[in-house]
SETOR-79900 format. One record per residue (C-alpha): residue number from 1; x, z, y. Coordinates in steps of 0.05 Angstrom, whole numbers, plus 5000, padded with zeros to 4 digits. Layout:
BEGIN
@n:NUM | x:X | z:Z | y:Y
...
//
This chain:
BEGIN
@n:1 | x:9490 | z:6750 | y:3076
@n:2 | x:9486 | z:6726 | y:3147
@n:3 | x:9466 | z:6773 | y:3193
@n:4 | x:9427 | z:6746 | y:3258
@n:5 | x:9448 | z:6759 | y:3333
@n:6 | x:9401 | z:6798 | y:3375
@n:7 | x:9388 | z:6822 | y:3446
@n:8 | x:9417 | z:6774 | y:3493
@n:9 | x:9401 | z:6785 | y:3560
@n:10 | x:9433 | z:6781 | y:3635
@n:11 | x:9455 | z:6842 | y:3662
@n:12 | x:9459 | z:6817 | y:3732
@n:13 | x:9476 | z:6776 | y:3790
@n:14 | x:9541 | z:6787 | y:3819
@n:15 | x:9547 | z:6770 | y:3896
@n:16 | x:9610 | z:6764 | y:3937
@n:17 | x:9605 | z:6834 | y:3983
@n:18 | x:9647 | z:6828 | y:4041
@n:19 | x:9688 | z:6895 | y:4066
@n:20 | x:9634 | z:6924 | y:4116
@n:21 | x:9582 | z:6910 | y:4053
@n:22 | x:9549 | z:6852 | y:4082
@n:23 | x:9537 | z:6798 | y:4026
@n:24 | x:9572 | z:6743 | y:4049
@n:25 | x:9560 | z:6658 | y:4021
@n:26 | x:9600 | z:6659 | y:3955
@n:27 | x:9597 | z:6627 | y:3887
@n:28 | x:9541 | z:6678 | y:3840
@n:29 | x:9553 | z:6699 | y:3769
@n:30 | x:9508 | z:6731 | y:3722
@n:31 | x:9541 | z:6779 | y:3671
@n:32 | x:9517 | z:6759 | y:3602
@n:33 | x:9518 | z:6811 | y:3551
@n:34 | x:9486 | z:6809 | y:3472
@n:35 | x:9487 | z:6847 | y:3413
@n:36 | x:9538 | z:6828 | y:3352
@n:37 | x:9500 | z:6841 | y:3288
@n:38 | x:9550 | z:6802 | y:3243
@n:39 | x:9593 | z:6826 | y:3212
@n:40 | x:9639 | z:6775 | y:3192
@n:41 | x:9639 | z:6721 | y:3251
@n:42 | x:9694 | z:6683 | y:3278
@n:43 | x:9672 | z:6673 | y:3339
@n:44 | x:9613 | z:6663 | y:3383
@n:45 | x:9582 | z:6598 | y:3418
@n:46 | x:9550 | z:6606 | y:3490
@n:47 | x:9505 | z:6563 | y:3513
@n:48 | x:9474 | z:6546 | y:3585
@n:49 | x:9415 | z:6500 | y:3600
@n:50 | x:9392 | z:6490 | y:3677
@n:51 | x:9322 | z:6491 | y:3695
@n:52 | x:9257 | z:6541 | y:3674
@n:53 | x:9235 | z:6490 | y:3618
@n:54 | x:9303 | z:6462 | y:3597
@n:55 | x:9318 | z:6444 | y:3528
@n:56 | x:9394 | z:6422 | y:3534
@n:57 | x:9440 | z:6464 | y:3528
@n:58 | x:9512 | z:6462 | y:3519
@n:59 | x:9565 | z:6503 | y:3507
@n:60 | x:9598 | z:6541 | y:3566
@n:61 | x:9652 | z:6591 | y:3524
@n:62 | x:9672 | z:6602 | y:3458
@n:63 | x:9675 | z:6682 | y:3452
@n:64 | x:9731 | z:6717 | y:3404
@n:65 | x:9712 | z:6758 | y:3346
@n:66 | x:9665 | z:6817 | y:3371
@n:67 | x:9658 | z:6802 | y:3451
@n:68 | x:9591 | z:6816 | y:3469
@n:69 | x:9587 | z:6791 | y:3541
@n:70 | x:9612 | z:6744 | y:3602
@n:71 | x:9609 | z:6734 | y:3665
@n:72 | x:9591 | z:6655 | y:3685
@n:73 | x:9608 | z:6645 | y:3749
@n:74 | x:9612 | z:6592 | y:3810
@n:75 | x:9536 | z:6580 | y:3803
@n:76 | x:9489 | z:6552 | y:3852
@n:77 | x:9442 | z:6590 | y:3885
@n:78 | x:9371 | z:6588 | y:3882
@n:79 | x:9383 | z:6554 | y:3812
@n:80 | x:9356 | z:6578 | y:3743
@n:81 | x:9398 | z:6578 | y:3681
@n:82 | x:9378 | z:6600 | y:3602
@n:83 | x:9427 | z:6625 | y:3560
@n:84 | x:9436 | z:6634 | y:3487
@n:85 | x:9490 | z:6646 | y:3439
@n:86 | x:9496 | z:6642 | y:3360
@n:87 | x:9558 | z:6676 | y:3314
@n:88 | x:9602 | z:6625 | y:3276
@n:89 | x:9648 | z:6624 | y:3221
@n:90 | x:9678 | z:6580 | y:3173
@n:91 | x:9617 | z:6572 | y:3131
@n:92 | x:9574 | z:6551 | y:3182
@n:93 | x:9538 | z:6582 | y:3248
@n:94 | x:9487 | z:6642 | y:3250
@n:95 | x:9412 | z:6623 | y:3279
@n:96 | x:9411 | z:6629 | y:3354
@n:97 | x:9396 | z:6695 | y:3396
@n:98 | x:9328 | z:6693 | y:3443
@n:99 | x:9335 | z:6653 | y:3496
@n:100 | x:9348 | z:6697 | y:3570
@n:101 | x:9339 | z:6660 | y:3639
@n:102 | x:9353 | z:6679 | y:3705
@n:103 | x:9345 | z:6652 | y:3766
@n:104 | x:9407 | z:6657 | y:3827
@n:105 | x:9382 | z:6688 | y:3887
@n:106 | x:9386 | z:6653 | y:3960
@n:107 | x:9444 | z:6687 | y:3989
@n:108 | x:9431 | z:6694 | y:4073
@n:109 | x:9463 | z:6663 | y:4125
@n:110 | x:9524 | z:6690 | y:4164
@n:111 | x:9508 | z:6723 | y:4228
@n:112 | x:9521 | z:6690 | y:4293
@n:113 | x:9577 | z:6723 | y:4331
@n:114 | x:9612 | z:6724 | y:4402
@n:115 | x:9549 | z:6728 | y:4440
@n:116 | x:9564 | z:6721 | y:4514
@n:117 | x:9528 | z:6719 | y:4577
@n:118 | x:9556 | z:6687 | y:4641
//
């Protein structure tokens, strides 16, 4: 019996912090995490579309045996990605999970610094 993947959602969007806890301009990640209902996978098949109303996707990682989440980093920001992910195994590949999308925020600027007056 093949059991179906649930849950998948984005836990968050990861930004480069710099030491005084300013955020600073850095690639953005979202931490992917899902729920492994089967019980006899091999493996699992991320996916990644771009846009609010995409419909291609393509695989970004191929998880081992019970991983439930990843981190996909070096995105753009202000850019909207869907996920999804589906078990596999050597009999064939489990429906997909629901579909989660996220959008990267705008990161802001660096200050201005050495301000002099003469």
């Amino acid at each position: 019996m093949k059991k179906l993947l649930t849950g998948l959602m984005l836990v968050g969007v990861l930004l480069g912090i710099s030491g005084g806890g300013t955020a600073i301009a850095a690639p953005q990640s979202f931490a992917i995490s899902f729920t492994d209902n089967a019980d006899n996978e091999s493996g699992f098949r991320l996916e990644r579309c771009m846009g609010t109303s995409c419909t291609t996707f393509a695989v970004i990682a191929t998880l081992a045996v019970n991983t439930t989440s990843h981190t996909d980093g070096n995105l753009p920001e202000n850019t909207t990605f869907c996920y999804r992910v589906k078990a596999f195994n050597a009999v064939g590949e489990s429906a997909y999970s629901n579909t989660a999308c996220a959008t990267t925020p705008v990161t802001l600027p660096n200050a201005p610094s050495v301000l002099m007056i003469k």
